[in-house]
C-alpha positions as CSV (number, residue, x, y, z in Angstrom):
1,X,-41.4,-79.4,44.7
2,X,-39.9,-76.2,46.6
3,X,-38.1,-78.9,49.3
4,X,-37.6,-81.4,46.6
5,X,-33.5,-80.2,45.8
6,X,-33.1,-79.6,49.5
7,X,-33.7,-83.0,50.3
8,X,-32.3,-85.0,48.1
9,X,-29.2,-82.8,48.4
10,X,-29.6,-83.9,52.4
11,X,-30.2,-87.4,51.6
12,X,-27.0,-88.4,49.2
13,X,-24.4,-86.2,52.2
14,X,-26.7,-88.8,54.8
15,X,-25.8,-91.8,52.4
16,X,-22.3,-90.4,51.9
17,X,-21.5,-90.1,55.7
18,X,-23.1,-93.5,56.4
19,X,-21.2,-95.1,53.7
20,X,-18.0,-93.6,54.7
21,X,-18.4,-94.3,58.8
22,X,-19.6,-98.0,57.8
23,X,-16.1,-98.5,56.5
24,X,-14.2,-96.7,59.0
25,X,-16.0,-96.8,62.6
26,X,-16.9,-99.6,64.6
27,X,-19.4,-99.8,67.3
28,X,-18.6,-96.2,69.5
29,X,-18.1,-94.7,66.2
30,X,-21.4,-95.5,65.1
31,X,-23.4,-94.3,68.3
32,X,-21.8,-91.0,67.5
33,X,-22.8,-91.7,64.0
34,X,-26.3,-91.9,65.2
35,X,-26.0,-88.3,66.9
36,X,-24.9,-87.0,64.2
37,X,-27.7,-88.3,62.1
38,X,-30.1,-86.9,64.5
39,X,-28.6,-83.7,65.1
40,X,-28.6,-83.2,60.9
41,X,-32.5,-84.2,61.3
42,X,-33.2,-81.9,64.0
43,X,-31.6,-79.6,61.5
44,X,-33.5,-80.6,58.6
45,X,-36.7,-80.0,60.1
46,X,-35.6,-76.9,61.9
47,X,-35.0,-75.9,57.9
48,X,-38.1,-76.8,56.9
49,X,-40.3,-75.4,60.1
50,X,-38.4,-72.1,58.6
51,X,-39.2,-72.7,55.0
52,X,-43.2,-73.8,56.1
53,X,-43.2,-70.5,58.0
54,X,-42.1,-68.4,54.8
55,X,-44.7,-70.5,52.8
56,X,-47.5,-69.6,55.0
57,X,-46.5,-66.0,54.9
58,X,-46.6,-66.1,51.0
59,X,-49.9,-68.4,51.3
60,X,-52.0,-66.0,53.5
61,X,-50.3,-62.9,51.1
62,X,-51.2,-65.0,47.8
63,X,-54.9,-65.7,49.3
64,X,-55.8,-62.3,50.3
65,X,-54.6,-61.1,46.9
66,X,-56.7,-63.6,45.3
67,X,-59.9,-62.4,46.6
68,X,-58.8,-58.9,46.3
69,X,-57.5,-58.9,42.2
70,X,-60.9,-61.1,41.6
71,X,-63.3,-58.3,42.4
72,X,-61.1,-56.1,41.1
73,X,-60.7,-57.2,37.6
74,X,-64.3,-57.5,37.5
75,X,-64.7,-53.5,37.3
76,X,-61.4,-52.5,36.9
77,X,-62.4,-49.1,36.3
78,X,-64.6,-48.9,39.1
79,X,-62.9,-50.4,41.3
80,X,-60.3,-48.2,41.0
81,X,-62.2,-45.5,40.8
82,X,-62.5,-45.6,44.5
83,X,-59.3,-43.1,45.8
84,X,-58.7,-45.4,48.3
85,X,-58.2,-48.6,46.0
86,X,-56.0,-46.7,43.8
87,X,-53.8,-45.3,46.8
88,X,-53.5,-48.8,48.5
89,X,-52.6,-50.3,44.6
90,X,-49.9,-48.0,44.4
91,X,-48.6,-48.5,47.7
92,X,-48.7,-52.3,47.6
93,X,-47.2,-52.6,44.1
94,X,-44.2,-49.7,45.3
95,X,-44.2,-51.2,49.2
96,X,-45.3,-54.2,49.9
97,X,-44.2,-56.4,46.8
98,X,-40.9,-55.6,47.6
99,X,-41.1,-57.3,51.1
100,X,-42.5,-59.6,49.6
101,X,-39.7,-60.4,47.5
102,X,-37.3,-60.0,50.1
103,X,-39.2,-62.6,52.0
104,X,-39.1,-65.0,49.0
105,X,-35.5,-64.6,47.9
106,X,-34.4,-66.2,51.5
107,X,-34.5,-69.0,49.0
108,X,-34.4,-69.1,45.1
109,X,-37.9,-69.7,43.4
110,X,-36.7,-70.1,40.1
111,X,-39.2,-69.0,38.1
112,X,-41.8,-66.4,40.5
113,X,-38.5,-64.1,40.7
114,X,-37.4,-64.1,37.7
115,X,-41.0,-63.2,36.5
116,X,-41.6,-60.2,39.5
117,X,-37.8,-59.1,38.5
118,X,-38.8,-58.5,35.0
119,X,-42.2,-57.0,35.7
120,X,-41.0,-55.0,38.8
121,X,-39.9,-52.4,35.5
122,X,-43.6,-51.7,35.3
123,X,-44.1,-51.1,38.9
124,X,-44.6,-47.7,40.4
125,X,-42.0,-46.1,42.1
126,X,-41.7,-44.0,45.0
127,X,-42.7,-41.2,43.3
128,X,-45.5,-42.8,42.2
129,X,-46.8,-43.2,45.5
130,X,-46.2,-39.9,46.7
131,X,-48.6,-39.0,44.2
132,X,-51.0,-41.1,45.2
133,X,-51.3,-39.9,48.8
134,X,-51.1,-36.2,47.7
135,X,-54.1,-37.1,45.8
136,X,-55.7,-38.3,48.5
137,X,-54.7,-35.0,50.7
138,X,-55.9,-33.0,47.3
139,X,-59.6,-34.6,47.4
140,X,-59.5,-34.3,51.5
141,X,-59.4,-30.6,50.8
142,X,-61.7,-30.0,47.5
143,X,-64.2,-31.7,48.8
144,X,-63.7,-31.0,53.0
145,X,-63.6,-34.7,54.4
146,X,-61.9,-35.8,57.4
147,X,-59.5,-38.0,57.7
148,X,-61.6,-40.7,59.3
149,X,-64.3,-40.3,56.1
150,X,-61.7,-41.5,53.9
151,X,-60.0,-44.1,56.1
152,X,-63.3,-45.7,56.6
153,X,-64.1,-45.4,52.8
154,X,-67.5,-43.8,53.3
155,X,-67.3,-41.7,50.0
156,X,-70.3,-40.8,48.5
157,X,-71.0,-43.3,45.3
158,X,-69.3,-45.8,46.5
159,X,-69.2,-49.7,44.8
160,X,-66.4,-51.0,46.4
161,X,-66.0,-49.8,49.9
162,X,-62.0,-50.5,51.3
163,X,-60.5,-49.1,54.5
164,X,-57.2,-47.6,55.2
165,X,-55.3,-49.2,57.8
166,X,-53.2,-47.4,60.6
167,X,-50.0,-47.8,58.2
168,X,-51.8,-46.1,55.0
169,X,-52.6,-43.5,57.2
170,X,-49.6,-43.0,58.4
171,X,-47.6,-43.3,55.5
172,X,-49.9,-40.2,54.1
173,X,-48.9,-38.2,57.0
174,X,-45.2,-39.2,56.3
175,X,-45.5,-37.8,52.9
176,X,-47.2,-34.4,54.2
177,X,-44.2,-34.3,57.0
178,X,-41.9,-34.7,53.8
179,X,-43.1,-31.2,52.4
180,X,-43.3,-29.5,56.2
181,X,-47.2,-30.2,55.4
182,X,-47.7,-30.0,59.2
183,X,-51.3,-29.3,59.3
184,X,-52.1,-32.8,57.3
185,X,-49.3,-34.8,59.0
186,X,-51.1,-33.8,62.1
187,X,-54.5,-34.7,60.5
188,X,-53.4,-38.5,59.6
189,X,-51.2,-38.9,62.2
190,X,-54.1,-38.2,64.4
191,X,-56.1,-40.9,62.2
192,X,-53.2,-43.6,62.4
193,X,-52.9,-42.8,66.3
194,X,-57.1,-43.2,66.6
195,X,-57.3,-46.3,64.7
196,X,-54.3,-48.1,66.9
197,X,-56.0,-46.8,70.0
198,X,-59.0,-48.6,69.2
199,X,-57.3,-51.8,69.1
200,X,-56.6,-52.3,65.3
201,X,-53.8,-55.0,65.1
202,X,-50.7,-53.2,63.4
203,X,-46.7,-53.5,63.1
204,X,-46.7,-49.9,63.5
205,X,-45.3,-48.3,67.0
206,X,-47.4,-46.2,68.9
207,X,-44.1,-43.9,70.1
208,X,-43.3,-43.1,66.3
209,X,-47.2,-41.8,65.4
210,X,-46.8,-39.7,68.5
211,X,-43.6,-38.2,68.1
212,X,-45.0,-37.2,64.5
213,X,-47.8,-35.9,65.7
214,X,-46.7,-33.9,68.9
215,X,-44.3,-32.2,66.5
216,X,-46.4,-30.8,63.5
217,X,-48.8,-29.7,66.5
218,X,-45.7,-28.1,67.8
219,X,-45.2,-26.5,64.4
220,X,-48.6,-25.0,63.9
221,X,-47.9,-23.4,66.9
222,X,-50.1,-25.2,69.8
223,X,-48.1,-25.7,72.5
224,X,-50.7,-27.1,75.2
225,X,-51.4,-29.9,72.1
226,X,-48.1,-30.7,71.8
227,X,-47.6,-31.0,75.6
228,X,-50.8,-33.5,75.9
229,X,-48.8,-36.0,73.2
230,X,-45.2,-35.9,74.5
231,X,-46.7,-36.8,78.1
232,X,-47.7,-39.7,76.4
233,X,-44.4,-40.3,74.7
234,X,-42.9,-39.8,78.6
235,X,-45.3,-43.1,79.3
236,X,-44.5,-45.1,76.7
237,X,-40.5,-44.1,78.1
238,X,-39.9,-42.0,74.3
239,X,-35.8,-41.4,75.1
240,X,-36.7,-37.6,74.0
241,X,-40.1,-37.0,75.4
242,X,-39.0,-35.6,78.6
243,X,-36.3,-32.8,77.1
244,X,-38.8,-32.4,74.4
245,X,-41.6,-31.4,77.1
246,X,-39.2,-29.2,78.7
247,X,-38.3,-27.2,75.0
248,X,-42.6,-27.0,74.7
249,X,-42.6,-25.7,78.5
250,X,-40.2,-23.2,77.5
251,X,-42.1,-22.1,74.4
252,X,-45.4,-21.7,75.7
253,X,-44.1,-19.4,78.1
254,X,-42.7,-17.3,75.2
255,X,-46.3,-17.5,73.5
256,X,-48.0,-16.7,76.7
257,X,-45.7,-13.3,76.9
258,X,-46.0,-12.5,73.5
259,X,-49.4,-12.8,73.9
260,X,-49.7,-10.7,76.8
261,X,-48.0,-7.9,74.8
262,X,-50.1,-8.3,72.0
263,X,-53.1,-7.8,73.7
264,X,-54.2,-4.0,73.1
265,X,-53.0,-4.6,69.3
266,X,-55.4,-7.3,69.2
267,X,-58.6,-6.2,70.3
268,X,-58.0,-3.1,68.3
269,X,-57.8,-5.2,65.3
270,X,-61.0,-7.3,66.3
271,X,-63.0,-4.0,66.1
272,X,-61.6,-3.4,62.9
273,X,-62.5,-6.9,61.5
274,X,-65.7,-6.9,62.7
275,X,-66.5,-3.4,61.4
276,X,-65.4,-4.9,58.3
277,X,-67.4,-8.0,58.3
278,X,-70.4,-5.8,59.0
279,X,-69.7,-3.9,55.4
280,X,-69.1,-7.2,54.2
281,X,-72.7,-8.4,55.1
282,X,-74.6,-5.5,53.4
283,X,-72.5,-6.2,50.0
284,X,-73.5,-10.0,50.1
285,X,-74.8,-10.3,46.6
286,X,-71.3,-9.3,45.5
287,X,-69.7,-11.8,48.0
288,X,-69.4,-14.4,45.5
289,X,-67.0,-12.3,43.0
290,X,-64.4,-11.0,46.1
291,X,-63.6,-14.9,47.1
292,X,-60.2,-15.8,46.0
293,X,-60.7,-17.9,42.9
294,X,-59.3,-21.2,44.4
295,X,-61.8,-21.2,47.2
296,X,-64.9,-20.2,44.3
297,X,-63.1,-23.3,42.5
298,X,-63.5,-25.6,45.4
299,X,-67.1,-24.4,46.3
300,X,-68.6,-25.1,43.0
301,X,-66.7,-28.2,42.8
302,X,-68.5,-29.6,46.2
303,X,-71.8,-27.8,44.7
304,X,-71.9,-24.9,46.6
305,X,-71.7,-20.9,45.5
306,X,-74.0,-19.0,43.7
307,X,-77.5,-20.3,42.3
308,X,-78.7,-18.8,39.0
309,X,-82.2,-16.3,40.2
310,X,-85.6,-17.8,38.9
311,X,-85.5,-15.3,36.5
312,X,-81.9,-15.8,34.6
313,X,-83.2,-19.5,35.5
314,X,-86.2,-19.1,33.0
315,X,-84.2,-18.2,30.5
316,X,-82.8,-21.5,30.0
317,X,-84.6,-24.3,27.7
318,X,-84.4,-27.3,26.3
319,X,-85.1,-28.5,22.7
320,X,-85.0,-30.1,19.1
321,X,-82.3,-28.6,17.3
322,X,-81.6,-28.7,13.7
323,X,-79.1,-25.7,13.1
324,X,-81.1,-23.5,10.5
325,X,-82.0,-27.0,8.8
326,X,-79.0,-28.5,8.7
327,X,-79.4,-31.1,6.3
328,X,-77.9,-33.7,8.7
329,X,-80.0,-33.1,11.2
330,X,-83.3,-32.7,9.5
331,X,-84.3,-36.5,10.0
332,X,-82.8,-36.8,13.7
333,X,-82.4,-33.2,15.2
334,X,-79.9,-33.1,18.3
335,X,-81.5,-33.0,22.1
336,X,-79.8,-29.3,23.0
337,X,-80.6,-27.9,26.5
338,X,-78.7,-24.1,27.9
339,X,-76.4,-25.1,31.0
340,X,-75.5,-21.3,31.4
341,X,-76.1,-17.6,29.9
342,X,-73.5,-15.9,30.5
343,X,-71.3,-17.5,29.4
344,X,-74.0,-19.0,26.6
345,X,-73.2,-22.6,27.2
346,X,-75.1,-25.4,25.7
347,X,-75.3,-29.4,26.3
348,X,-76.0,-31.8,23.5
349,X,-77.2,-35.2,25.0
350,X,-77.7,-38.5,23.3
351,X,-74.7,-37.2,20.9
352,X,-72.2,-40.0,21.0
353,X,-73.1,-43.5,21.7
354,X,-72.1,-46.3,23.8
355,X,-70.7,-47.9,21.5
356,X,-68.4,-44.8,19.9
357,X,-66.8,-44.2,23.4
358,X,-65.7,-47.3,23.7
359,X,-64.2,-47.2,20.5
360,X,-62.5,-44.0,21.2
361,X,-61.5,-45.6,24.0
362,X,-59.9,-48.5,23.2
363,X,-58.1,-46.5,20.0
364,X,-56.8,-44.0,23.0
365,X,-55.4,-46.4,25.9
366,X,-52.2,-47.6,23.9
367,X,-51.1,-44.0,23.6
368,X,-52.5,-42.0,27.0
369,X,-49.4,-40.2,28.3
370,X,-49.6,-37.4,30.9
371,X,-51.4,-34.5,29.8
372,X,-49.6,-31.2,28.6
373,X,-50.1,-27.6,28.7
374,X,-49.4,-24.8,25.9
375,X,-46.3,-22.5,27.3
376,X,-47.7,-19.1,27.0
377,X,-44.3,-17.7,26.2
378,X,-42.9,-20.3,24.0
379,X,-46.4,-21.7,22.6
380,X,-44.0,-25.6,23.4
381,X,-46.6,-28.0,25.3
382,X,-45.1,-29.3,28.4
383,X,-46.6,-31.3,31.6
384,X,-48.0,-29.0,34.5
385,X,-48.7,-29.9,38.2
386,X,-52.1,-27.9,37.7
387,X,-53.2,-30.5,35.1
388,X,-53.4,-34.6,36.3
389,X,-54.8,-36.2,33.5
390,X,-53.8,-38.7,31.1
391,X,-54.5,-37.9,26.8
392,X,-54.3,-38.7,23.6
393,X,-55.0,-37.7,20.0
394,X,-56.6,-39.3,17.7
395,X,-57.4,-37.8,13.7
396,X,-59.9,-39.2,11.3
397,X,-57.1,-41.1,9.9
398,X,-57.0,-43.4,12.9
399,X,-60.3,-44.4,12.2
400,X,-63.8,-43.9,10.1
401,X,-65.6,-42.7,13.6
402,X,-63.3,-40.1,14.2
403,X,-64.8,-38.7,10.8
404,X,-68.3,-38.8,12.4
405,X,-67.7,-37.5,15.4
406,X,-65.8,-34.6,13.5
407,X,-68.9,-33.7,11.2
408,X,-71.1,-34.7,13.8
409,X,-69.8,-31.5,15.9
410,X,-69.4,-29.5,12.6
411,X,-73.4,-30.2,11.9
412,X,-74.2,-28.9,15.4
413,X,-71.8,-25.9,15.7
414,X,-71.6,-24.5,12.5
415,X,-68.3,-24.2,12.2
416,X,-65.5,-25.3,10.2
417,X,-63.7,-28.3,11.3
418,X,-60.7,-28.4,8.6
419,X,-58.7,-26.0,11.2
420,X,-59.8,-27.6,14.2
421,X,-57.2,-29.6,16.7
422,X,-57.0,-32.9,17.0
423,X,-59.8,-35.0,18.9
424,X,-58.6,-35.2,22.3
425,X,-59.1,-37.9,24.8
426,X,-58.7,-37.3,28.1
427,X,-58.6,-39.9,31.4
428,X,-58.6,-38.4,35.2
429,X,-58.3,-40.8,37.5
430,X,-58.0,-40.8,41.1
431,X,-57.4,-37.0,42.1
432,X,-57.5,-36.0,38.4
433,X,-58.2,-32.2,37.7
434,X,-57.7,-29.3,35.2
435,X,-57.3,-26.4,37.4
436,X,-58.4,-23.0,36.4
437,X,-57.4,-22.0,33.1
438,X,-58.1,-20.5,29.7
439,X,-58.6,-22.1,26.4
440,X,-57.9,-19.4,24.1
441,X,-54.7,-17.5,24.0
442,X,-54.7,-14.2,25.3
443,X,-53.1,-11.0,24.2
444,X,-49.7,-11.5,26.2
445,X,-49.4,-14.7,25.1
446,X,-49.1,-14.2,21.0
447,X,-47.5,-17.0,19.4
448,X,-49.8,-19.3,22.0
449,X,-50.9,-21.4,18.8
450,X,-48.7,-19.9,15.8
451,X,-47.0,-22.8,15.1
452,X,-50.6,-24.2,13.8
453,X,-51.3,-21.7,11.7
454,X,-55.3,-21.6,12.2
455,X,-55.6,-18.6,14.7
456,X,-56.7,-18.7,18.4
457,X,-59.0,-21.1,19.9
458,X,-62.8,-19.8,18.9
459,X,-64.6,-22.4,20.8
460,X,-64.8,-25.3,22.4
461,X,-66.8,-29.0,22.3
462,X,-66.4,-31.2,25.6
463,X,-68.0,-34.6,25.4
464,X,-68.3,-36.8,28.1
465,X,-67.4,-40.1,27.8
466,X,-68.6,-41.9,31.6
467,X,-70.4,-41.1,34.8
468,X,-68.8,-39.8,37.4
469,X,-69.9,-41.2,40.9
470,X,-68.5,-37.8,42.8
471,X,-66.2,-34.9,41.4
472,X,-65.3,-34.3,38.1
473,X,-67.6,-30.9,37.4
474,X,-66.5,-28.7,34.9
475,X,-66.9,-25.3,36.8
476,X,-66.4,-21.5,35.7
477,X,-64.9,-19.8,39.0
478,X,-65.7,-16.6,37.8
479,X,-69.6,-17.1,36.8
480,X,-70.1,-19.7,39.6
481,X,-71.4,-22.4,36.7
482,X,-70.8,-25.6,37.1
483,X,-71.5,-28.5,34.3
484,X,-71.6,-31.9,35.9
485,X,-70.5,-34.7,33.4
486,X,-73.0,-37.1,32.0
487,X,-72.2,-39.7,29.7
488,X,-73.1,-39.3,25.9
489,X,-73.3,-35.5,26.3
490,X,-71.3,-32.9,25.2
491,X,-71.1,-29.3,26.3
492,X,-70.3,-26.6,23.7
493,X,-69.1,-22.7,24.5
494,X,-67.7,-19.8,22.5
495,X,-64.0,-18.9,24.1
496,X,-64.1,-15.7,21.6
497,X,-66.6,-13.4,21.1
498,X,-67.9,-12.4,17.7
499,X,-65.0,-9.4,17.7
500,X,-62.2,-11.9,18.3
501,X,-61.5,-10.8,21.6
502,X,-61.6,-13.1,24.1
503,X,-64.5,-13.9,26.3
504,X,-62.6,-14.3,30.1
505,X,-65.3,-15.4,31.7
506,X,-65.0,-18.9,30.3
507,X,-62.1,-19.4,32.3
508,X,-62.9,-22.9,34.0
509,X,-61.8,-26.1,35.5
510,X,-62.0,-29.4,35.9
511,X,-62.9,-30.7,39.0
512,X,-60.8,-33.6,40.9
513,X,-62.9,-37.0,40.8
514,X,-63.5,-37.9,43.8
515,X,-65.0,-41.2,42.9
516,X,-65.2,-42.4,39.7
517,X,-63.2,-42.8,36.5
518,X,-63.8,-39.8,34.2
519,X,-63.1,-40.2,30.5
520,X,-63.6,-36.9,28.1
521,X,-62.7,-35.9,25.1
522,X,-62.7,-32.4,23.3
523,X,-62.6,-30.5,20.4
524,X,-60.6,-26.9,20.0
525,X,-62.1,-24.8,17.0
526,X,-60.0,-22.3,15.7
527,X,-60.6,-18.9,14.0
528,X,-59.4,-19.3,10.7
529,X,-62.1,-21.1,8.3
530,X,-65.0,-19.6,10.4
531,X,-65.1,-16.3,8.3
532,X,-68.7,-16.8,7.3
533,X,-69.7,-18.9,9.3
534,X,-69.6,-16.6,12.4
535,X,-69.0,-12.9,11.3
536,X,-67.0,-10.6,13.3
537,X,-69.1,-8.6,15.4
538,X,-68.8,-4.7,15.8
539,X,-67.7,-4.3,19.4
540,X,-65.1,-6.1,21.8
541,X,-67.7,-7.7,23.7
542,X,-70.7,-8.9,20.9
């Protein structure tokens, strides 16, 4: 059918000539009639050698798609709870549909481009994909893998294994160049350089990997490095390698004098360090408190810092849990068991069924937009690069279950749920996290939830929704607690103490999935309504 127009098109101007030289040309004429017929055939099938060329292009693309979208759709969300799928989705939908486009609109399709022009509105964009690789780069760093771990897509929890080829990783080490992110262009680059060394098969020029990567080796400031690579550009005859080797010659010699000068400074600092490191050593049960809090964040995220001692550990039980007698709970008391003490924080399990989460679930997908933040000046919720998530709200008006759920974390708590937010539902995908932050508004931030009317934030119920393969931990950077998500739980802590004051060490975060598809939801408590049903305490801190 593609060739169908063509030819008949062909066939009437071969008629038409024929027609026309019958009448007009006699016996020369018509030998030059019959090279021109056969120079038009040669031309035809030069036409459609072109046109079975494209075809095979598009029918290798189309088959490899087909196999790929197949398993896919099977487990959509676990398939693309695999960084690596999401990354290369994003990248093929933003990249490579479009030269695949181009490569179909040598000809008109009719109806495939008219259909990828009016869906090509739903495609990512560029920005889009930049956000995909910085996720990428974000988990590299949380959780300390190397390039080659993720390029060869052996992540722990893993169902669908992919691999990155030499273009993926170089198109990540683009990105980092883009924000003078030197130290992971030189990581990917590296990668891209490694996997085209061993032979992989690849459009992509050696020269340009190289030149990348001598550069941001250049820029961290390792001269020998840099020299090593742009020998290799001078091999493979780079027009700039060899003034580019002569400008690192140059510089190394400054480094090598500065160095030299530096010298006594140096070792003098040394001795200081390590006289410090030695102080450090004898204060090592209070190491954990003097990290910064973004490296205490990323520690407890990859399940390292502090471990509670046997004897705080002892503290903590499980059991059957009515509330006082609740009457709601006297038949079918809730499965409670202490995650932490200080702050006191508690998991429900067996609290929300399979069935309820996928109701939320499916109420919440039509309206997940990028998750927002509380101004702590203006109180006005905006988006914020520290949060990468998706949410949604849903009341008890949306549906019956949304009641439950409500009472159901009213019977448990004790507390009033008239004045309480919203339910919100919360998806973090690939790279999704909540870094460090409070719930409850503090004192320099008063009109934090004025506009509600119900006071500050006295608590807070976490449910959640899915397993996560790897990631995703709710951690406290300042207690070194971490609270690892497991479907059909929910965790429960106090933000305030009894006083009202705020309790700051429930400042916390949400950890970036590494693998997985994480899907929470949580309820804020406020103040006002919980007059009796947790009196003020005495002092700031009961």
């Amino acid at each position: 059918m593609l060739f169908s127009h063509s030819l008949s098109e062909w066939s009437k101007r071969l008629v038409l000539l024929f027609a026309i030289n019958m009448c007009l040309f006699l016996s020369g004429q018509m030998t030059d009639l019959l090279y021109t017929e056969k120079d038009l055939v040669t031309s035809l099938k030069d036409y459609i050698r072109a046109e079975e060329s494209k075809l095979e292009q598009i029918k290798r693309w189309a088959e490899k798609l087909d196999s790929l979208t197949v398993t896919a759709t099977q487990d959509p969300e676990g398939f693309l709870g695999h960084p690596v799928n999401a990354f290369k989705l994003v990248k093929r939908l933003n990249t490579e549909w479009g030269d695949l486009e181009s490569l179909v609109l040598r000809d008109t399709t009719g109806g495939f481009i008219s259909n990828l022009t009016i869906q090509r509105q739903h495609f990512p964009n560029d920005e889009d994909q930049t956000g995909a690789a910085k996720a990428l780069i974000r988990l590299q760093d949380t959780y300390r893998l190397d390039a080659n771990t993720i390029s060869t897509g052996n992540l722990p929890g893993v169902k669908y294994k992919s691999h990155m080829t030499a273009e993926d990783c170089f198109e990540l080490g683009k990105i980092a160049y883009s924000d003078a992110d030197y130290y992971h262009t030189e990581l990917w680059m590296a990668q891209a350089l490694k996997q085209l060394d061993e032979g992989e098969e690849s459009t992509l020029d050696k020269v340009t990997v190289i030149d990348y990567l001598s550069y941001a080796i250049y820029q961290q400031g390792e001269m020998e490095r840099a020299m090593e690579y742009t020998k290799r550009l001078i091999e493979l005859e780079h027009p700039r390698g060899k003034s580019n080797l002569k400008y690192f010659e140059f510089q190394l010699e400054k480094q090598k004098k500065a160095a030299e000068e530096e010298a006594p400074k140096q070792k003098e600092r040394e001795k200081r360090e390590t006289a410090e490191k030695k102080k450090k050593q004898k204060k090592s049960k209070k190491a954990f408190s003097l990290i910064p809090e973004r490296e205490k964040y990323e520690m407890l995220c990859r399940g390292e810092g502090i471990k509670m001692t046997p004897r705080r550990q002892s503290r903590l039980f499980c059991r059957y849990y009515d509330n006082n007698r609740n009457p709601s709970l006297l038949l079918a008391p809730v499965k409670q068991q202490d995650e932490w003490d200080r702050p006191y924080i508690v998991r429900y399990l067996d609290i929300i069924s399979d069935a309820e989460i996928e109701r939320i679930k499916q109420l919440a997908k039509p309206r997940l937009r990028r998750a927002t933040i509380s101004n702590p000046i203006t109180g006005v919720l905006e988006t914020a690069s520290y949060r990468i998530s998706k949410s949604a709200w849903l009341t008890e008006y949306d549906d019956p279950m949304i009641e439950m759920i409500n009472n159901r974390i009213e019977g448990v708590t004790g507390l009033e749920m008239d004045t309480a937010e919203e339910l919100q539902v919360a998806n973090y995908g690939v790279g999704g996290q909540y870094e460090p932050h409070f719930d409850f508004g503090r004192k320099d931030e008063p009109d934090a939830f004025k506009e509600l009317g119900t006071g500050n934030r006295i608590a807070t119920c976490l449910f959640y929704m899915s397993d996560v393969a790897a990631g995703g931990a709710t951690v406290f950077p300042d207690v070194g607690a971490a609270v690892w998500p497991q479907k059909g739980t929910a965790v429960f802590w106090y933000n305030l103490f009894a006083s009202g004051e705020g309790d700051y060490s429930t400042r916390h975060a949400a950890c970036p999935v590494l693998v997985g598809n994480k899907w929470v939801s949580n309820k804020w408590i406020h103040e006002r309504g919980q007059e009796w049903r947790r009196p003020c305490g005495l002092s700031e801190s009961e």
